[in-house]
C-alpha positions in Angstrom: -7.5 15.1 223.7 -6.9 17.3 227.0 -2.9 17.2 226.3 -3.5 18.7 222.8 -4.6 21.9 225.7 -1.9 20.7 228.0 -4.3 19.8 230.7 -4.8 16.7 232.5 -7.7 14.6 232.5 -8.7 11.6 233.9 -11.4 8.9 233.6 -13.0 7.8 236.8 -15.3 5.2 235.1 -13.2 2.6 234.2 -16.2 0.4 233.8 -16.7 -0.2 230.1 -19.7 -2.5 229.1 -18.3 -4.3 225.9 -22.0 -5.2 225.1 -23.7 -1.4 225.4 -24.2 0.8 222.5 -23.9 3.4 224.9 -20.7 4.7 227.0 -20.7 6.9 229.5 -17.4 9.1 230.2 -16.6 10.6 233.8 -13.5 12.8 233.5 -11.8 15.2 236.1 -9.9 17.4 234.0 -7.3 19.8 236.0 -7.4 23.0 233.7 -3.7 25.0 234.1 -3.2 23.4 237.2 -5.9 26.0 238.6 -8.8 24.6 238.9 -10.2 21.2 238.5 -13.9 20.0 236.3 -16.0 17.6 236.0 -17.3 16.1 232.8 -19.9 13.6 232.5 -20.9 12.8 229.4 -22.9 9.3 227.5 -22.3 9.0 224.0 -23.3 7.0 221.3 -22.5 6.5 217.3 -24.6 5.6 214.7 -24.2 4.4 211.0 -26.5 4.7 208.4 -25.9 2.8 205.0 -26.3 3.9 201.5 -29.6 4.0 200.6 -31.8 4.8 197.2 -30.9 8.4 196.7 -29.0 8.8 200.2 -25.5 8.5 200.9 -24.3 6.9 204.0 -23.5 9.2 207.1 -22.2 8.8 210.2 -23.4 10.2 213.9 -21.6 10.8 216.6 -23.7 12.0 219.6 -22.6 12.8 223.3 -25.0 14.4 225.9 -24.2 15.8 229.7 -25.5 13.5 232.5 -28.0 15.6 234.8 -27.4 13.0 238.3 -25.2 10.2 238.5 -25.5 8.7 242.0 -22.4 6.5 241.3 -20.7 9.6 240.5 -21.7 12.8 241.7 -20.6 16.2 240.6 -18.3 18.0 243.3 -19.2 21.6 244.3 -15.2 22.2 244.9 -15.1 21.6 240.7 -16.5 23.2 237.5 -19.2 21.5 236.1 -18.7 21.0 232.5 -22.1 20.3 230.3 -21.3 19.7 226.8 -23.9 18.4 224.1 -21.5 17.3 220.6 -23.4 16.0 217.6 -20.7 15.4 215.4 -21.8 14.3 211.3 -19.5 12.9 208.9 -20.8 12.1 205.3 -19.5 12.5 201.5 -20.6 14.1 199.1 -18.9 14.9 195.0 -17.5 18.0 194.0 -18.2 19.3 190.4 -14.8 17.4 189.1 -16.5 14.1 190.6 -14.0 13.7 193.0 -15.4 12.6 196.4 -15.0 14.7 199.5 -15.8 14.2 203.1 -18.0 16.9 205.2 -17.7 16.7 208.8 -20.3 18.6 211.1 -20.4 19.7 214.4 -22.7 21.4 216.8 -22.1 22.1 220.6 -23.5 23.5 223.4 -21.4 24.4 226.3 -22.6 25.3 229.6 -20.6 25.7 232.5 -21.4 25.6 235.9 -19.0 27.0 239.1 -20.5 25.8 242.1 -19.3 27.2 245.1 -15.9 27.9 243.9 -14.6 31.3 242.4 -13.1 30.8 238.9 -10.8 33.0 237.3 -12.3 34.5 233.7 -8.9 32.8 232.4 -9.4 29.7 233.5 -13.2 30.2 231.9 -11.8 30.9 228.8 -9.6 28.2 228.6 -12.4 25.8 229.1 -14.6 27.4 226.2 -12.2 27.6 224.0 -10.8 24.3 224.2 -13.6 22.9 222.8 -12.7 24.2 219.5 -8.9 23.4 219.7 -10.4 19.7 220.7 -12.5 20.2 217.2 -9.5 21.5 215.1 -7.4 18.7 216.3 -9.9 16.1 215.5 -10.0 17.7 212.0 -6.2 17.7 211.3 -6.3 14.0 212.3 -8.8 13.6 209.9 -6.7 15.4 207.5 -3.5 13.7 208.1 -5.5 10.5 207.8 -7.2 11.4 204.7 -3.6 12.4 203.1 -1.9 9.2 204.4 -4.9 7.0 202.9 -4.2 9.0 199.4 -0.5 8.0 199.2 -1.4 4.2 199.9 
């Protein structure tokens, strides 16, 4: 998602257990080629069925790592703690036509180190986390409208 911000990123965990419900994501992201941040995140999802008198939902949940001794955060980067709970259900509108709700809550804290960041370059990194939501929603748009024409 970083190019739909034209930054960089890149994952330094390229250790994916097939067998985990649980990943973990260690990104370096350079920000405008100004400054560089760590990310370390785990995430999980989670499906629950249709039930007597509940519809199914979905979960999407990714938390910050506090210490990671295989990857420690760098003092000379931002330190970039993000806590997404993303929910996607249905529900009907009055015409009984189904729609999809998609929900999201984050929690962004930043932390510099012992590096001076410019207020720019702190702005870009809070407000790409909406332009990453906005994107995921117009790609859950375009997905929705190709579905309808199949």
């Amino acid at each position: 998602m970083s190019e739909v911000l034209g930054d960089n990123t890149i994952r330094e965990n390229d250790d994916p257990r097939q067998s985990s419900s649980v990943a973990q994501h260690r990104l370096v992201t350079t920000i405008g080629d100004i400054v560089q941040m760590d990310t370390n995140n785990v995430a999980f999802n989670e499906y629950i069925p249709p039930g007597p008198g509940q519809n199914e939902v979905g979960f999407s949940i990714s938390d910050a790592v506090d210490e990671d001794d295989a990857f420690p955060y760098q003092p000379t980067r931002v330190r970039q703690d993000v806590t997404i709970i993303t929910m996607v259900s249905w529900n009907r509108l009055p015409d009984n036509k189904p729609i999809i709700v998609l929900t999201r809550w984050w929690c962004l804290r930043l932390r510099q180190g012992a590096i001076d960041v410019p207020s720019s370059a702190v702005a870009r990194i809070q407000n790409g986390i909406e332009h990453i939501g906005t994107a995921m929603v117009e790609a859950a748009r375009t997905a929705g409208a190709q579905g309808n024409m199949q």
